[in-house]
N, C-alpha and C positions, 0 to 999 in steps of 0.2 A: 504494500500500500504506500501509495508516495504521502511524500508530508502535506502535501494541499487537503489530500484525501483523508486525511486521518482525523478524527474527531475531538474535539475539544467541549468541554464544558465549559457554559457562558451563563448558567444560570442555576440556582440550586433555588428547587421550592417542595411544597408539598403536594401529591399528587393531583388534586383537585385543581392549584392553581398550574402545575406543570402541561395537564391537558391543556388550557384555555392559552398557555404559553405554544405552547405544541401548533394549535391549531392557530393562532396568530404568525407567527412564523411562517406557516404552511402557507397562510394566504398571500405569504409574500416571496412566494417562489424558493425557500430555504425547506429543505429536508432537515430533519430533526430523528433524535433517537431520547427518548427515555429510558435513564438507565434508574432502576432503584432494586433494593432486598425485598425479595417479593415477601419475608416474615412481616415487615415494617407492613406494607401494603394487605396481608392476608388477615393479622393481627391486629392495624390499625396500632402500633408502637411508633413512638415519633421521641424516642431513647436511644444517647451515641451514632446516630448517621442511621439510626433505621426509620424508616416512613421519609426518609428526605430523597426528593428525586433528583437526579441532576439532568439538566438539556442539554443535550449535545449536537451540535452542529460541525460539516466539514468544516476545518481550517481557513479554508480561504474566505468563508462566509463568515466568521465567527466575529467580525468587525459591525457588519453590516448588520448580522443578528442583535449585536450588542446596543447596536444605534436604535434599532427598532422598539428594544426592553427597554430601554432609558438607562443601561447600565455603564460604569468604565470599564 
């Protein structure tokens, strides 16, 4: 996988608002990946990094994603 291609995290939220990130993203032509511990999600735990989603987008977008969130 080259490094353009390769994913980065540009946002950590909770599931709920990872989706509504997800799909705003989407609507602006950025492919997205949700990664989270499906215990966190199954259980509803939000303890030590479980229930926290991270969004991940390729590299080369991960600027433009960020512009979009409002994030630095």
């Amino acid at each position: 996988m080259s490094t353009e291609e390769q994913l980065v995290t540009v946002y950590i939220a909770r599931q709920m608002e990872a989706q509504i990130i997800k799909g705003r993203l989407e609507s602006e032509g950025i492919s997205v990946l949700l990664s989270y511990e499906s215990a966190g999600l199954v259980y509803g735990i939000t303890v030590d990094g479980l229930g926290e989603v991270k969004v991940m987008v390729p590299r080369r977008l991960a600027e433009e994603a960020k512009e979009i969130l409002g994030v630095a």
